[in-house]
Each structure stands twice: as C-alpha cells, then as structure tokens.
C-alpha positions in Angstrom: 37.3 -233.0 -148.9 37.2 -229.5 -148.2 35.2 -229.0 -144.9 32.3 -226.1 -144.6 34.6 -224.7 -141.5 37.8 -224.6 -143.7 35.8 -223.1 -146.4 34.0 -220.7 -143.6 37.5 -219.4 -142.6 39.0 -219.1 -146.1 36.3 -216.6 -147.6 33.4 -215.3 -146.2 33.2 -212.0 -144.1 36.3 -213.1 -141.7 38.7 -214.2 -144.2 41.0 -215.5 -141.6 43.1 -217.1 -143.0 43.2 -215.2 -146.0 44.4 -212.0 -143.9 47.1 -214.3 -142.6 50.7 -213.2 -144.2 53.1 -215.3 -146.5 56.0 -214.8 -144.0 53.5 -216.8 -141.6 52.5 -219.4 -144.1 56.0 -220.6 -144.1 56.5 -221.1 -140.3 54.6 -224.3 -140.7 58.0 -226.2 -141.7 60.8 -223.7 -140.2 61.1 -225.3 -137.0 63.7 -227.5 -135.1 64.4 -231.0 -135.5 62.7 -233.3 -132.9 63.1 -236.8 -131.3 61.3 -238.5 -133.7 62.2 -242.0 -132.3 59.5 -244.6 -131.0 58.7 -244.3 -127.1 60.4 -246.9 -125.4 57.7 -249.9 -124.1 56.9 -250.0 -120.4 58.6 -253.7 -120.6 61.8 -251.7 -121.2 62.5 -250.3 -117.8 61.8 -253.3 -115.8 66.1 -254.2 -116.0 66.0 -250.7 -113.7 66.1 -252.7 -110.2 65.6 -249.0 -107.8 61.9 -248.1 -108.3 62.3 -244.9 -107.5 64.9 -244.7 -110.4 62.1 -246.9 -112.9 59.8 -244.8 -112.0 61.6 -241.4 -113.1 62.7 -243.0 -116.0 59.1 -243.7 -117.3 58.6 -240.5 -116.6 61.1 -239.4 -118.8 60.6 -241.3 -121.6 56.1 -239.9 -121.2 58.0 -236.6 -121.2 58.9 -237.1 -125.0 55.6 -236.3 -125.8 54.3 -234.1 -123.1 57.4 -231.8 -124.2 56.4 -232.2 -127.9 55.1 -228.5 -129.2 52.0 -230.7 -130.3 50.6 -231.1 -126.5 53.2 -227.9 -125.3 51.2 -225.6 -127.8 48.0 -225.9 -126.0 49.4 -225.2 -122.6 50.8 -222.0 -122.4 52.4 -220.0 -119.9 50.3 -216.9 -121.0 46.4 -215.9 -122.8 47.6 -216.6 -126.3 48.1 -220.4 -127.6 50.9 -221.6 -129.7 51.2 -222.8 -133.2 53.6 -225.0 -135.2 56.9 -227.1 -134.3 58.6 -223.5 -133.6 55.5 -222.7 -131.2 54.9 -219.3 -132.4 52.3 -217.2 -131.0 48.8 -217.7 -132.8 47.9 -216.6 -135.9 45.4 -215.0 -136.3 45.6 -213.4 -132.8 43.7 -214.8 -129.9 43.2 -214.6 -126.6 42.3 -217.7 -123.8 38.8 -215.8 -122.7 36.8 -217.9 -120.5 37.2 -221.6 -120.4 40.2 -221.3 -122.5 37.4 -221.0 -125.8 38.2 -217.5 -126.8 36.5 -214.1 -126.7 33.2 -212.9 -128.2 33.9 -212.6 -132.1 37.1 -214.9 -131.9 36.5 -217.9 -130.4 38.0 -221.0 -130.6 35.6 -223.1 -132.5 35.3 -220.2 -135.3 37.5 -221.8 -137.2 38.8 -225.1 -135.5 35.6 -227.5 -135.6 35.0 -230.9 -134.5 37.6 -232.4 -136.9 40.8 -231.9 -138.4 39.7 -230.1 -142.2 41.5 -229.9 -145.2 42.7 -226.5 -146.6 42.8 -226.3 -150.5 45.1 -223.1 -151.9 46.5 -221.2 -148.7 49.6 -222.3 -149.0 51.9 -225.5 -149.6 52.9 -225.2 -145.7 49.7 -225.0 -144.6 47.1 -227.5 -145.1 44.5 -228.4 -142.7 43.2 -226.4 -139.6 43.2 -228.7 -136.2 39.7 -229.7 -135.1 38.1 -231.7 -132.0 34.5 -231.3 -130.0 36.5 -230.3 -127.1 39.1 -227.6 -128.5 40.3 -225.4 -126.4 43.4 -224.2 -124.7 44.4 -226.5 -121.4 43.3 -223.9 -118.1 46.4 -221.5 -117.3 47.0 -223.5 -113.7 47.9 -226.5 -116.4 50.7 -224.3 -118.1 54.0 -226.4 -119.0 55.7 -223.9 -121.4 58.9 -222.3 -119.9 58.9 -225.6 -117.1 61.3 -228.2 -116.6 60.1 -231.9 -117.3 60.3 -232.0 -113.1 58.2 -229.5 -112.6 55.7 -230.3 -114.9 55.5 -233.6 -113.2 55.0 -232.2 -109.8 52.6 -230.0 -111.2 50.6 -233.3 -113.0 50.2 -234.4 -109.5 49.0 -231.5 -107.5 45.1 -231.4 -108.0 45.1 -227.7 -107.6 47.6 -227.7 -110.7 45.6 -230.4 -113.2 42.1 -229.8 -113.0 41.1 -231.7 -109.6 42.5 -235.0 -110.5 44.1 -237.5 -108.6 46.4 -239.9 -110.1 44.2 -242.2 -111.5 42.8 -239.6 -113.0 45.4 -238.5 -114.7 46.4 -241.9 -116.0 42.4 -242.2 -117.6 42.8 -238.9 -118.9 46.1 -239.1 -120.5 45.4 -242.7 -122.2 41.6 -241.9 -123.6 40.7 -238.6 -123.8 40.4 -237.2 -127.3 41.8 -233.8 -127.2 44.8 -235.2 -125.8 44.7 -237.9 -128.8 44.7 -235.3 -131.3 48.4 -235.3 -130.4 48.7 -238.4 -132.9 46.0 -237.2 -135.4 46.9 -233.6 -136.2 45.9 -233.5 -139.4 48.0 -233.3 -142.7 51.1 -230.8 -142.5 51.7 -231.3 -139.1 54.0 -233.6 -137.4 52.4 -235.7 -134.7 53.5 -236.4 -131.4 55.9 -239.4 -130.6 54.8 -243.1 -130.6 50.9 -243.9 -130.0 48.8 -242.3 -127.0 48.3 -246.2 -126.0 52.0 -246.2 -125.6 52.0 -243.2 -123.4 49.3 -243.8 -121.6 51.0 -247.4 -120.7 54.1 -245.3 -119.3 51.9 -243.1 -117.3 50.2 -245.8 -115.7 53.3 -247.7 -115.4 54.9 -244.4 -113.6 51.6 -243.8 -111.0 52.4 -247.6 -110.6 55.9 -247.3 -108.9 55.5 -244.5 -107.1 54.6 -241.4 -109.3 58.6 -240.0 -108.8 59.4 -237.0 -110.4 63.0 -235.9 -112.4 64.8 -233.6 -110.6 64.5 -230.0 -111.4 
C-alpha cells in the first residue's frame, strides 16, 4: 500500500518527486555491477594462523558492505547525500543542515518517513522512497566516500572520527542499530547490501576480537 508520505511527496504543493526528470528516473538501474556474493562466516578465517593477518582479513571481507553505495551513500565526503548504485548526488537537491536532517523547508523526513513506502506511477525504476525513525545523513567527521577501506577503518576507531565510540561501541552499533539495518531492507527497487547485518556484525566483533588491524592504505 501506497503510504500518506509517498503520496505527500507525489502531489500536493511540493510535488517532489513529480518535478524530478525522466533522465533521473532511469539512474535507478544504470549503475555498476557489484559483489553480490554472500560474506564469508567468521568461522572461515580461523585457517589464517597470524592474527594480525585474520584480523585484516575480517576486516576486508566487513568492508564488502561498508563499501556498498547502500551504507557509502549516506556518508559523504561533502553537504549533499548520495543516491542509487551509481551514487549520484540527490535528487531533489539537499543539503546536510544541522544534525545531518536537512534545511528549513527540505528536510530529511519530508519525504523519507519512518518506513520504506511504496511509489505507485513515477516510474518503472523507481519505486519506493527509503524510510527509518532515525534518517539522516551519517555526521561529516564519519565520511568514507573518496577513502580507502584502510582508512575508513582507522577512522572507525578514532572516537573523534565515529561519534565518541569505542570499540565496543562500534561493534553494538554496527550489529543492532536500525538505520544501519536499512542496508538489508531498502525497500523494493533497490539492491541491498551484501549478506545479513547479523553476518556483519559477527565479522566486526570477530575483527575488535583479534586486535582491531586495519588494511593497509
């Protein structure tokens, strides 16, 4: 069922998504193949005797998803989010405002609500707008677009980088909270992240575990 957001944000006085253009309505699918193999259990690392060596390679395999344009999108390196597998800037255009919710008269939860709701006649590449209690883009000291997989990890472990959190932290976040679950629930038309976010948070435990070591780079 269409929700009362969707429909808010089809007609009405903003017509969002209405104003959007047809060239845009097709970026939905124009976008480059991804890994789209299951992550790898923690139970699959344990033949890596060197620790050190485990632990980057957990980290690697968790960095199938925190790579994936469905977690990448809503960290961005600058004040506009991201949208689709090809991560093109926003449409309609937005800004990160305070608190990462938007400004005055465009804010985040204008149109994306507290769930995922369907869109009925937009177009056949379009079909639901992304929705959680909690959306908003990830604060701009938590950027990981234009970062290597290394950095991203030193970054995950410098409090001053991911929100005050210390490892533990991070490993309760990443494995239960909701916004970062909408990774494997994105609603219809949208290709979700790899594997399960019990699986990933598994590997990021497993990672803190033997030492937190970062890839190179």
């Amino acid at each position: 069922m269409t929700s009362r957001l969707a429909l808010a944000c089809m007609a009405g006085g903003l017509s969002l998504l209405a104003a959007l253009p047809v060239s845009f309505m097709a970026l939905a699918q124009t976008a480059p193949e991804t890994d789209k193999t299951p992550l790898k259990p923690v139970a699959s690392f344990a033949s890596i005797a060197d620790q050190k060596a485990r632990s980057v390679a957990l980290f690697e395999e968790a960095g199938k998803v925190i790579e994936h344009p469905r977690c990448l999108n809503c960290h961005p390196a600058g004040d506009r989010p991201l949208q689709t597998m090809a991560m093109h800037p926003h449409q309609p255009p937005v800004t990160r405002g305070d608190g990462g919710m938007g400004v005055p008269g465009m804010m985040c939860n204008t149109c994306h609500g507290p769930e995922n709701a369907a869109i009925v006649g937009q177009s056949p590449t379009l079909k639901s707008i992304p929705g959680n209690p909690a959306w908003h883009l990830a604060p701009i000291e938590m950027a990981w677009v234009g970062k290597s997989l290394g950095e991203i990890c030193q970054q995950l472990k410098d409090p001053k980088r991911n929100g005050g959190r210390d490892l533990s932290k991070i490993v309760e976040h990443m494995s239960h909270d909701s916004l970062v679950g909408w990774g494997w629930n994105p609603g219809d038309g949208r290709e979700p992240a790899p594997g399960t976010q019990a699986e990933f948070g598994e590997l990021i435990k497993a990672w803190v575990d033997t030492g937190a070591a970062c890839p190179a780079g």
